[in-house]
C-alpha positions as a printed NumPy array, in Angstrom:
array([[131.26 , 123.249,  98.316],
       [127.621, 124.545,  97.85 ],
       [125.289, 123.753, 100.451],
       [123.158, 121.219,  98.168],
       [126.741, 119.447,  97.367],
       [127.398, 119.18 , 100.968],
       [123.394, 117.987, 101.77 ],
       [124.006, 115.425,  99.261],
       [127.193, 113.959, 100.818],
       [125.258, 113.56 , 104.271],
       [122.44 , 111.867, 102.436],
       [124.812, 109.662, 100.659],
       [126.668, 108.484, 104.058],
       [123.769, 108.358, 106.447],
       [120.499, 108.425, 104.064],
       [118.94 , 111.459, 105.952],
       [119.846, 114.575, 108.523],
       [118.587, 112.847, 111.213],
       [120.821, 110.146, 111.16 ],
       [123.49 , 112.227, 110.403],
       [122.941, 114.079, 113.521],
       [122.908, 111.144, 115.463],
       [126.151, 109.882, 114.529],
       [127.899, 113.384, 115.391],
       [126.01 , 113.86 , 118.718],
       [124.364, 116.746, 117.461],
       [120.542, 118.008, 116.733],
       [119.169, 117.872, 113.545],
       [118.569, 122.133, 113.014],
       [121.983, 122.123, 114.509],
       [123.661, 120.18 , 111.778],
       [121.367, 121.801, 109.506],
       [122.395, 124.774, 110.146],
       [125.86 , 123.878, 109.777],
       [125.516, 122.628, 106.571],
       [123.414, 125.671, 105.373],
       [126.524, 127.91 , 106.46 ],
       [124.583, 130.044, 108.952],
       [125.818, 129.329, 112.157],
       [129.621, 128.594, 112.002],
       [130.199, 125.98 , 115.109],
       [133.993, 125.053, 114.19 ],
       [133.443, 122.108, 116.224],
       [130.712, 120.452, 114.272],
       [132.162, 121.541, 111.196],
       [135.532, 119.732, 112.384],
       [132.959, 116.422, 113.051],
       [131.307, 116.466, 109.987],
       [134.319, 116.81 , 108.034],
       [136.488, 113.811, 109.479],
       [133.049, 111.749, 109.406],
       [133.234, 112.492, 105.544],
       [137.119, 112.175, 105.226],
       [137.314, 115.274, 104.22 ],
       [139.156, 118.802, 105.31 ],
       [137.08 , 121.578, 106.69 ],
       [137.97 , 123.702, 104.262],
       [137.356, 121.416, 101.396],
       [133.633, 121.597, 103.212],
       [133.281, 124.963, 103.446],
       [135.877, 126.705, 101.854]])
């Protein structure tokens, strides 16, 4: 998924980053950066992922 697919996913579960963040006991440039693909915490990835029902690598290919 493109980064603007995944963005909209977190927007559509928790209506901003911040939230988002909050629920996966992470900052917000932390999950940003996450979701923008430039720092690769396979952790948070792993988080975000089950929090969307979804496989990593359906995430971020």
């Amino acid at each position: 998924m493109t980064t603007l697919e995944i963005k909209f996913l977190v927007y559509e579960k928790w209506g901003s980053i911040t939230a988002a963040a909050r629920e996966l006991h992470c900052s917000r440039s932390q999950l940003s950066y996450c979701i923008a693909k430039r720092r690769h915490s396979h952790e948070l990835r792993s988080r975000l992922a089950a929090a969307l029902d979804m496989r990593v690598e359906e995430l971020f290919g």
